[in-house]
C-alpha positions in Angstrom: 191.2 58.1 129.7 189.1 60.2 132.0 185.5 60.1 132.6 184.9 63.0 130.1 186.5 61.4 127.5 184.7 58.1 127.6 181.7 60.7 127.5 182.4 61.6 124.1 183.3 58.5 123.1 180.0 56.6 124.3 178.7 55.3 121.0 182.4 53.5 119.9 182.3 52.2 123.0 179.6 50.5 123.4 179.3 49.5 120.0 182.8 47.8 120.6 182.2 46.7 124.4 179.0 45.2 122.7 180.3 43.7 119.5 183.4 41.5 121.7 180.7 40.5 124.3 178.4 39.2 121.8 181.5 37.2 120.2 182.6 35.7 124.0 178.6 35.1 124.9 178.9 32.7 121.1 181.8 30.8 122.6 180.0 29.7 125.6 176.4 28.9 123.8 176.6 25.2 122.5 175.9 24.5 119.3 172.3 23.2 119.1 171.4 26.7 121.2 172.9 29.6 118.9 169.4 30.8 118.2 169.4 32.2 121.5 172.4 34.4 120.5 169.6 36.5 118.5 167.7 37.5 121.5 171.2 37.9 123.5 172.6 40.6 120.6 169.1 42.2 120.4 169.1 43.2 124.2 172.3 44.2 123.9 171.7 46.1 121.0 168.2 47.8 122.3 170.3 48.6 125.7 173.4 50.9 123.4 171.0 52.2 120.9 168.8 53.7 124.2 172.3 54.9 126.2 173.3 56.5 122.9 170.2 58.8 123.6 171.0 60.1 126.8 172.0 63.9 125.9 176.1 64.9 126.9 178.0 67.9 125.8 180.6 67.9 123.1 184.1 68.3 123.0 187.5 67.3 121.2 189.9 64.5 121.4 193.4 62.9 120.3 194.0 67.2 119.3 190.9 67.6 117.3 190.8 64.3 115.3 187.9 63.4 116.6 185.0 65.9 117.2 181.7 65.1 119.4 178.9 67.3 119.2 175.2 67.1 119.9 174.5 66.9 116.0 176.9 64.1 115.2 175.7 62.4 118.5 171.8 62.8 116.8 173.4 61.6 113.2 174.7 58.2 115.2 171.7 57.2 117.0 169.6 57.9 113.9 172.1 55.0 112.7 171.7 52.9 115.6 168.3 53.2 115.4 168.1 52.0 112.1 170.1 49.5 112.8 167.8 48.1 115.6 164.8 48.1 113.2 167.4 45.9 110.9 168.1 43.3 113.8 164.5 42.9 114.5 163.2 42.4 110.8 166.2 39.7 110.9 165.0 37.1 113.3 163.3 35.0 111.0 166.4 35.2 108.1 168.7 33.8 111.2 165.7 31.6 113.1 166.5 29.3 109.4 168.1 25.9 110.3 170.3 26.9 107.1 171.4 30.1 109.1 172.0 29.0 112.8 175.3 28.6 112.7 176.3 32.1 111.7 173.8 34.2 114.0 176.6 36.0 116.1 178.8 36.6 113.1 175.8 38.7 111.7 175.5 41.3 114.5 179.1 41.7 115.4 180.2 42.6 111.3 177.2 45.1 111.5 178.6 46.5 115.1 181.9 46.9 113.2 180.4 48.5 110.9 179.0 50.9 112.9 182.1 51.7 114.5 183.8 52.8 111.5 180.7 54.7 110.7 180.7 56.4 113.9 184.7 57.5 113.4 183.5 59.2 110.4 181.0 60.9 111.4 182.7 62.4 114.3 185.9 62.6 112.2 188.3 65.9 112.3 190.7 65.0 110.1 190.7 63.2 107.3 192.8 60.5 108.3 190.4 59.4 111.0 187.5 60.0 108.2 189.5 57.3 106.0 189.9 55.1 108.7 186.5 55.0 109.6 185.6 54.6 106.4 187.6 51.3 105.5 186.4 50.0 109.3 183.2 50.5 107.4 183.5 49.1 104.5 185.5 45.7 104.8 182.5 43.9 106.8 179.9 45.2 104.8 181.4 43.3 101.4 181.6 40.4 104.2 177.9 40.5 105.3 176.7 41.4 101.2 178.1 37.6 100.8 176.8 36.1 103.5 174.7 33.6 102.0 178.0 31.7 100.6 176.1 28.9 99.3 174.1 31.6 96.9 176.2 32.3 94.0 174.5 35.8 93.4 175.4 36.2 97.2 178.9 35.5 96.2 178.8 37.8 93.3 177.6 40.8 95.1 180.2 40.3 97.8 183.2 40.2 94.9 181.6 43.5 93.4 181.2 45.1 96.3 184.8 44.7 97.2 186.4 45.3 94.2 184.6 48.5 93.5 184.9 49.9 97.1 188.6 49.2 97.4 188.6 50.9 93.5 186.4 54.2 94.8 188.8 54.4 98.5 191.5 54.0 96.3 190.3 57.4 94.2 189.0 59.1 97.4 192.6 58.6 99.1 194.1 60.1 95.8 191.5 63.3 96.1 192.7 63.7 99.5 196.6 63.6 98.8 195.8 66.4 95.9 194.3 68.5 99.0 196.8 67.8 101.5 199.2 68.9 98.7 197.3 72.3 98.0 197.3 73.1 101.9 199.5 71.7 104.1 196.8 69.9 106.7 194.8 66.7 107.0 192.4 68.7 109.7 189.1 69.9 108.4 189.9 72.9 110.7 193.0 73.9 108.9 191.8 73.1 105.1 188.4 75.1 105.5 190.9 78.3 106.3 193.1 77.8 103.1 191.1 76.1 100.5 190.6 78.5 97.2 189.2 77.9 94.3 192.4 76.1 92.5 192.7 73.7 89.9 194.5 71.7 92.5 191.9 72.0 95.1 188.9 71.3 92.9 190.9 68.2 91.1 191.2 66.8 94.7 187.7 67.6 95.4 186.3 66.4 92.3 188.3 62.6 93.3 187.1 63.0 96.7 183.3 63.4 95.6 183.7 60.8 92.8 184.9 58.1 95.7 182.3 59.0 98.1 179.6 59.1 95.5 180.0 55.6 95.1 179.3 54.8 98.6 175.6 56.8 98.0 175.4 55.6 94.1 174.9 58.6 93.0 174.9 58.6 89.2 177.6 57.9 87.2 178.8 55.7 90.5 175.5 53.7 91.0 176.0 50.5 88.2 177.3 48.2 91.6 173.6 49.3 93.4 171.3 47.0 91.5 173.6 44.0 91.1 174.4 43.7 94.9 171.0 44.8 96.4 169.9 41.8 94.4 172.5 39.2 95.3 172.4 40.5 99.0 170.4 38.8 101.7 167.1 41.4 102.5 168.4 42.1 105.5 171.6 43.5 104.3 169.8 45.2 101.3 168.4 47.3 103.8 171.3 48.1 105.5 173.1 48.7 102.1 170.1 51.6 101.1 169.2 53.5 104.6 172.1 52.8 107.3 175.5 52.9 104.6 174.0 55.5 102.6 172.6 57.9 105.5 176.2 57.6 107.2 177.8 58.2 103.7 175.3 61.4 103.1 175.8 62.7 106.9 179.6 63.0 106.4 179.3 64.5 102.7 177.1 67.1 104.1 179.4 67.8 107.1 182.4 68.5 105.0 180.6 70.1 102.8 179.1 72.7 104.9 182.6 73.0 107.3 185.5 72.2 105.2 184.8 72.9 101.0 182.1 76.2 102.4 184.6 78.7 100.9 184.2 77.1 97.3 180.7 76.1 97.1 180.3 77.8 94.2 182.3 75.3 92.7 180.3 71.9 94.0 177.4 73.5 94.1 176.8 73.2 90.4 179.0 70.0 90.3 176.4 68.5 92.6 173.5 70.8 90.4 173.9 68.3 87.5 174.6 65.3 89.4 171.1 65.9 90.9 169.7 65.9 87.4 171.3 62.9 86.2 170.5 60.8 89.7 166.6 62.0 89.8 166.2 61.0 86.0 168.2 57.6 85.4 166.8 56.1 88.9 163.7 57.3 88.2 163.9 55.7 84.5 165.5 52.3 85.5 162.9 51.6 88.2 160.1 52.1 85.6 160.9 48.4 84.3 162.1 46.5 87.3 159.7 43.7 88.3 162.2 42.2 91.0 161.3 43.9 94.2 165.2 44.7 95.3 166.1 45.6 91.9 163.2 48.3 92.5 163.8 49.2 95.7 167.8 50.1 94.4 166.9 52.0 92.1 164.3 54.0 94.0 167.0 54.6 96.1 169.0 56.2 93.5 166.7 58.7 93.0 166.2 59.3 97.3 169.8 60.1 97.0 169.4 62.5 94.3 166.4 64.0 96.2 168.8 64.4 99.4 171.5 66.4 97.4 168.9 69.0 97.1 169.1 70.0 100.6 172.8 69.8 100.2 172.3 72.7 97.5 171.0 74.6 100.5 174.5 75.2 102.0 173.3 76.5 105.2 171.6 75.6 108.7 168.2 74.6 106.8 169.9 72.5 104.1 171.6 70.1 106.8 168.3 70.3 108.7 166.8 68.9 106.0 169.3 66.2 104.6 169.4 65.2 108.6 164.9 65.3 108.4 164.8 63.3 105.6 167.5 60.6 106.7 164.8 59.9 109.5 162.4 59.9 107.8 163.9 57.7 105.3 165.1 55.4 108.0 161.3 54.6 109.0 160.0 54.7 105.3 162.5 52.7 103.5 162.7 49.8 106.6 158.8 49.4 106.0 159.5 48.9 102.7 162.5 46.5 103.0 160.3 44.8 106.3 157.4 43.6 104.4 159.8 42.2 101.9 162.1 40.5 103.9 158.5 39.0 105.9 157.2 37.8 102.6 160.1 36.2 101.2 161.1 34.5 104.4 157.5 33.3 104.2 156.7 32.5 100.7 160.0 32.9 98.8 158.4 35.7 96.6 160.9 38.8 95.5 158.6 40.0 92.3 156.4 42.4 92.3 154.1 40.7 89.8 154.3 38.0 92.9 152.4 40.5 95.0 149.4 40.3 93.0 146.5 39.9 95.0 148.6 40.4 99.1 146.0 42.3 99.8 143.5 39.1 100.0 145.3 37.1 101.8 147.9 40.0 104.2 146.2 43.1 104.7 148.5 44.4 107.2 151.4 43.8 105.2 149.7 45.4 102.6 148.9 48.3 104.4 152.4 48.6 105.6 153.8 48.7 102.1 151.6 50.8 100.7 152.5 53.6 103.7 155.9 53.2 102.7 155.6 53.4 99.1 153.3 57.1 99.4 156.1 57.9 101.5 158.6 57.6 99.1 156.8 59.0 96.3 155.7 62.2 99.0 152.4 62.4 98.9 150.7 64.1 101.8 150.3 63.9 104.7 152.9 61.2 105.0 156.0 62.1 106.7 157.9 61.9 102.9 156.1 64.7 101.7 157.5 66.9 104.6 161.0 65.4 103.8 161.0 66.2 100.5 158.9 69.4 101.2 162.3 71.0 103.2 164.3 69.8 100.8 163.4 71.2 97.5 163.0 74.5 99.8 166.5 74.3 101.0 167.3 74.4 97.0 165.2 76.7 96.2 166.2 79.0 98.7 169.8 79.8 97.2 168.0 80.2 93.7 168.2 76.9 92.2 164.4 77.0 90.9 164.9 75.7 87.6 166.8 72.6 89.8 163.4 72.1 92.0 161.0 72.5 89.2 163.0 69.1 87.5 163.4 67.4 91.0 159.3 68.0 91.0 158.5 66.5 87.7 160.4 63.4 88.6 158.8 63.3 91.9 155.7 63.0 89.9 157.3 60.3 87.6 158.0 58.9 90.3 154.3 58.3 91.9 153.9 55.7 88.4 156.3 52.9 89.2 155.4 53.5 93.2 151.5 52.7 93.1 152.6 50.3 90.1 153.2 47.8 93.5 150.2 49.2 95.2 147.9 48.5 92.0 149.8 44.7 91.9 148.7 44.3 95.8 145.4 45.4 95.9 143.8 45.9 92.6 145.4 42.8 90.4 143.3 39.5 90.1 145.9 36.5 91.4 144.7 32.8 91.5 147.3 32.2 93.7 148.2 35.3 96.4 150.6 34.7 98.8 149.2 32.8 101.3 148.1 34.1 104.4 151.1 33.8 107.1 152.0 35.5 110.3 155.3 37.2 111.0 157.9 36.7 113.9 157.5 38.9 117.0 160.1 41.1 116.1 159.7 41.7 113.0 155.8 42.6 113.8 157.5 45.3 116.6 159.7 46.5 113.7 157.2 47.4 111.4 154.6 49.0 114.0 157.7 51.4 115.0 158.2 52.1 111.2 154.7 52.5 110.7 153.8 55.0 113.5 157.1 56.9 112.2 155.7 57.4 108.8 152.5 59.1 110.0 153.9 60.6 112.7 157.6 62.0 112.4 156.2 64.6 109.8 153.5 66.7 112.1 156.0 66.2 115.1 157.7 70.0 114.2 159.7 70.0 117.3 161.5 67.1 115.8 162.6 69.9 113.0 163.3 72.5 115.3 165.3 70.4 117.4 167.9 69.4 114.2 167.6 72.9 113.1 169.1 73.7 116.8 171.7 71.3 116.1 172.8 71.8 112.7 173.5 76.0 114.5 175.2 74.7 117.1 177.6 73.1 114.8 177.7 75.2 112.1 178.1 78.4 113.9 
């Protein structure tokens, strides 16, 4: 392998170089010391997620399986990114005498699963896609049960399996049925003879139907509440922003480079699958009271606000689906922060419990409340301008009847969103959480999310820049 290679291949590499050194560093660390581990995997962590930065040109390997270019190189540090945020909110989850002795095991699964994230996104073929995506999704069922003493930790794990090896098994049967219609497992190939046949849209329709379940898009979100709830916080998070913005990166790249010559075929497959997303998570997270159950839902209906820039089926719409994943990395991590800092604290998960924060945690209040006018878009919050370039990707191939729905739900939406802002800092509470003061980390974690809120959506380079990309590898 020749220095050009190992280029392209920087992110697997370190992820992997970093994943086995964190497991050796654990043999060597004695028993009564694995909290130090969390500081050891976070250096280690800050140190790939920064190299992954450091610009390189694209290129091909192993005869265009796997394909680097300076979008899907942007697409994986957004992940690693994310993922950093993650490992910091953490520290006071593993710091727990009850969690010491699994503190390596918990950064090297996510690593793996970062890999296999990473082999998708940069897949060329499909076999390398399906690779990935197992690589990906084995240690994530792993991590979702990773309180084993916690039977709804258990019970999220078993789902989470069960249905993922049930939607792969689906996905792998949509790909057969387009290997059969063309002859090729490379996207290359299959972009230059895919029609619009019963054969090709039956495979297409499996394919979308497997891969739906990995972003719950509606009718394939039932497993989202159930395991965000039984889930540790930690991995909650990395369930909503880091599995689902991989999941919605590679969607939108086949898309846009393999299925382009019969988008008018998904186009209005993924026209009522909007609809259905918006609405139901939108109506589901009017009555939830338990703060994950909530933030699953809202979820739901982030992901059927991202499929409106897929409608856009050009530069702008991956522009924007790319936008709004950052975006949604900062807002959603704020969100999933102050919760994971609460509970750790005061072992509070209901939003009625949040009665009266303000009193007692104004920061954390302030924090939330940022993240929750993000989500719901108001201006000038960095959510508004995600959503903002999303319903004008739609609405820019016609689809007006499609953003003038998305917009009504948006405003539903704002109900059940200040419904946790009213419960923090209007709501009378005898007994508030009481006052407490956060790890290190996780206080880093949640500035960083913070300043990214207010400030990713007036940064307009930052747009410019992905719309460069998404050219370079469309065109």
């Amino acid at each position: 392998m020749d220095l050009h290679s190992i280029i392209l291949l920087r992110h697997e590499l370190l992820l992997t170089i970093a994943a086995i050194g964190v497991l050796f560093a654990d043999l060597f660390v004695p028993e009564d010391r694995k909290k130090s581990m969390i500081t050891v995997s976070l250096v280690v962590f800050t140190i790939v997620t920064l190299v992954g930065f450091i610009p390189a040109n694209g290129g091909t390997l192993f005869g265009g399986s796997f394909q680097s270019t300076r979008m899907t190189d942007f697409m994986k540090d957004i992940l690693n990114l994310a993922v950093l945020l993650i490992f910091l909110q953490s520290t006071g989850y593993l710091s727990k005498p009850e969690n010491s002795w699994k503190v390596s095991e918990f950064f090297v699964l996510i690593m793996f699963t970062l890999i296999g994230m990473d082999f998708m996104i940069s897949a060329g073929d499909f076999v390398i896609f399906y690779i990935g995506l197992e690589t990906a999704s084995i240690p994530v069922a792993g991590l979702a049960a990773y309180d084993r003493m916690k039977s709804k930790s258990a019970e999220a794990g078993v789902k989470l399996i069960l249905l993922s090896a049930m939607s792969s098994g689906v996905m792998l049967f949509g790909l057969s049925l387009i290997y059969a219609a063309t002859g090729s497992i490379y996207f290359s190939d299959i972009a230059l003879q895919v029609k619009t046949t019963p054969l090709i849209v039956l495979g297409f329709i499996f394919f979308l139907s497997g891969l739906g379940f990995k972003l719950s898009i509606v009718p394939f979100h039932l497993w989202t509440a159930d395991v965000y709830e039984g889930a540790p916080i930690n991995i909650t998070a990395f369930l909503s922003v880091v599995s689902k913005g991989a999941a919605a990166f590679i969607l939108v790249i086949i898309l846009f480079s393999v299925f382009k010559n019969i988008s008018q075929s998904w186009e209005w497959i993924l026209y009522a699958l909007v609809i259905v997303t918006i609405t139901i998570g939108n109506l589901f997270a009017l009555r939830q009271d338990n703060i994950k159950r909530f933030l699953a839902f809202s979820s739901i209906t982030q992901v059927g606000f991202l499929l409106l820039g897929v409608m856009g089926n050009n530069d702008i719409g991956m522009t924007s689906v790319v936008y709004f994943m950052l975006i949604y990395v900062f807002t959603n991590l704020a969100a999933f922060g102050v919760v994971e800092a609460i509970y750790n604290a005061s072992g509070v998960e209901t939003i009625s419990g949040y009665r009266g924060l303000y009193k007692t945690n104004p920061l954390l209040s302030l924090v939330m409340m940022l993240a929750l006018f993000s989500l719901a878009g108001i201006p000038p919050l960095a959510g508004f301008f995600g959503k903002f370039f999303l319903f004008t990707s739609a609405a820019s191939q016609g689809f007006y009847i499609l953003v003038v729905i998305a917009a009504l739900n948006a405003t539903i939406s704002l109900y059940y969103y200040l419904k946790v802002v009213k419960a923090m800092f209007i709501d009378p509470n005898d007994e508030p959480v009481e006052k407490f003061r956060s790890t290190w980390p996780m206080r880093i974690s949640l500035f960083i999310t913070a300043i990214g809120i207010i400030y990713v959506g007036f940064a307009s380079n930052i747009f410019e820049f992905i719309v460069s990309l998404a050219k370079d590898l469309l065109h």
